[in-house]
Each structure stands twice: as structure tokens, then as C-alpha cells.
C-alpha positions in Angstrom: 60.7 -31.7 100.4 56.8 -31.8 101.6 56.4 -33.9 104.6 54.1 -36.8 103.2 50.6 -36.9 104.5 50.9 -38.9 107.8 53.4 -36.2 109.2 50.6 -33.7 107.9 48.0 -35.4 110.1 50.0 -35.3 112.9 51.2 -38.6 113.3 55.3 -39.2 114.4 57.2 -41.5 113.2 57.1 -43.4 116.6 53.1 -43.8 115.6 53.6 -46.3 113.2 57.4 -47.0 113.5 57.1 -47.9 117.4 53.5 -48.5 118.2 52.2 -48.8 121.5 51.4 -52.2 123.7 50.3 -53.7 126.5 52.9 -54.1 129.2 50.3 -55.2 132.2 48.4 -52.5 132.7 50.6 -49.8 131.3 50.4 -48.5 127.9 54.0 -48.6 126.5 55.5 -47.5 123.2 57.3 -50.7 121.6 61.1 -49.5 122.0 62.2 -51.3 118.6 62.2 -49.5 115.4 61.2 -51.7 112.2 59.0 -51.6 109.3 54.9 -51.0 110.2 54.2 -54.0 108.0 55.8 -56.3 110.4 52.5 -55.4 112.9 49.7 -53.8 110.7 47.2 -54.1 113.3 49.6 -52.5 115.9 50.9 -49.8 113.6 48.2 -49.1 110.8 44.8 -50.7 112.0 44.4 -48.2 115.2 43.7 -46.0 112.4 43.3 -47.6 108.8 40.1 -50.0 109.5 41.3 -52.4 106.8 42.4 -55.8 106.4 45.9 -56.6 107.2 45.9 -58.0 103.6 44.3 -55.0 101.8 46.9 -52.4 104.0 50.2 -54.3 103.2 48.7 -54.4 99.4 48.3 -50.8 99.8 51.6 -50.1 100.8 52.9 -52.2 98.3 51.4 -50.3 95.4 52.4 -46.8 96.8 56.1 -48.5 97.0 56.5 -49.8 94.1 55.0 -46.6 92.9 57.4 -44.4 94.2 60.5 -46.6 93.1 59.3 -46.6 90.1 59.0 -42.9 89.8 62.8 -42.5 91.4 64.1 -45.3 88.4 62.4 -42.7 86.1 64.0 -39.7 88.0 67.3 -41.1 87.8 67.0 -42.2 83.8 66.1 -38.9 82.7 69.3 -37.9 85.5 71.3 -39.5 83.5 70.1 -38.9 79.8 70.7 -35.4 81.0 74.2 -36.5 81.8 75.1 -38.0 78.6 73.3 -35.1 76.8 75.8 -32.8 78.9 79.0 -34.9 78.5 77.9 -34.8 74.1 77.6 -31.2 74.0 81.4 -30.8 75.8 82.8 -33.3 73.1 81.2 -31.2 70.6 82.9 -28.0 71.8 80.0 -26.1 73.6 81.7 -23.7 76.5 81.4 -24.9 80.2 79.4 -21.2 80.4 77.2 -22.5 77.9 76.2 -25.3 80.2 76.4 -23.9 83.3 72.3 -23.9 83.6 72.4 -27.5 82.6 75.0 -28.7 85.0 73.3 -26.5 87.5 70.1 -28.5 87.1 71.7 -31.7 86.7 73.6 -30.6 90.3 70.5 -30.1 92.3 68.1 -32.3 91.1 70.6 -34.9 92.0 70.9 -34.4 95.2 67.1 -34.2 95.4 67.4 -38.0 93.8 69.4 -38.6 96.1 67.8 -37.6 99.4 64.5 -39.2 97.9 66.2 -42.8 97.8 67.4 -42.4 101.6 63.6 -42.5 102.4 61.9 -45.2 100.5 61.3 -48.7 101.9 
């Protein structure tokens, strides 16, 4: 998969996922992992001069976005499925299918490593 467009601008994880504070004087990375939205102006305004409300809408929308592409993804996975299991109980050879099951294979596990990243 592409790296999304943070990594592509150089920003780590630990950017937005552990962003730095104040500890006196010394600048410190926050040592616990959590969600950005739980400190917008910490994690996403050093960068993103926007609202708090307009960034956490933001990455709302490009959320529900993306799960709503993966609920298509895995529909059509499993329309493919069914289409698979009709055309065994109709007699077509395993070779016949092997291209299908092939697909239906990879891009499942391509469904499946996608899920493991969102939200």
C-alpha cells in the first residue's frame, strides 16, 4: 500500500500520535500513544491552522469516508464470493475459477490489512 500523505511529507507517526510538550524548559515528546483528536492543537494545529472544530470535522469526513469505501470493498468481496460458491454448484471446474479465487484471495487480504489501519 501507498503511504498516505502525512508519511509523504515527512511527518512520523510520533508527530501527531505523540506530540511534543512543555516539561519546564525542555521540549519533550508526550510518551503516550492515543488518537490526535484527543489534542488537535498539540497534534494537528502546529501545522493545520484551523479550528479544532473544523480539523476534528475534517477527520471525520475523511473517516467515515474511508469506512465507507472498505463496507463497499468488502460487499463486492463477498458478492464475488457468492458468485464463486454459484458457479461450483453449477459444475464449473476449480481450474476454471482459479483466476477468480485468485482475485478473491489477494484482494482479501488487501481488505484486510486496510481495516487494521482505520480509526
Amino acid at each position: 500500500m501507498e503511504p498516505g500523505l502525512h508519511a509523504r511529507s515527512g511527518v512520523a507517526c510520533a508527530d501527531c500520535h505523540m506530540p511534543y510538550m512543555r516539561d519546564g524548559a525542555s521540549k519533550v515528546s508526550d510518551h503516550w500513544v492515543r488518537s490526535p483528536l484527543l489534542n488537535i492543537n498539540r497534534a494537528c494545529q502546529v501545522c493545520h491552522l484551523f479550528p479544532k472544530e473544523e480539523m476534528a470535522a475534517r477527520v471525520d469526513r475523511i473517516q467515515q469516508r474511508n469506512f465507507d469505501l472498505l463496507q463497499r470493498a468488502a460487499k463486492a468481496l463477498m458478492d464475488q464470493m457468492d458468485a464463486i460458491i454459484a458457479m461450483q454448484a453449477a459444475g464449473v471446474l476449480h481450474e476454471d475459477l482459479a483466476e477468480s479465487l485468485a482475485l478473491q484471495r489477494a484482494l482479501s487480504g488487501v481488505w484486510t490489512l486496510s481495516r487494521l489501519k482505520i480509526r
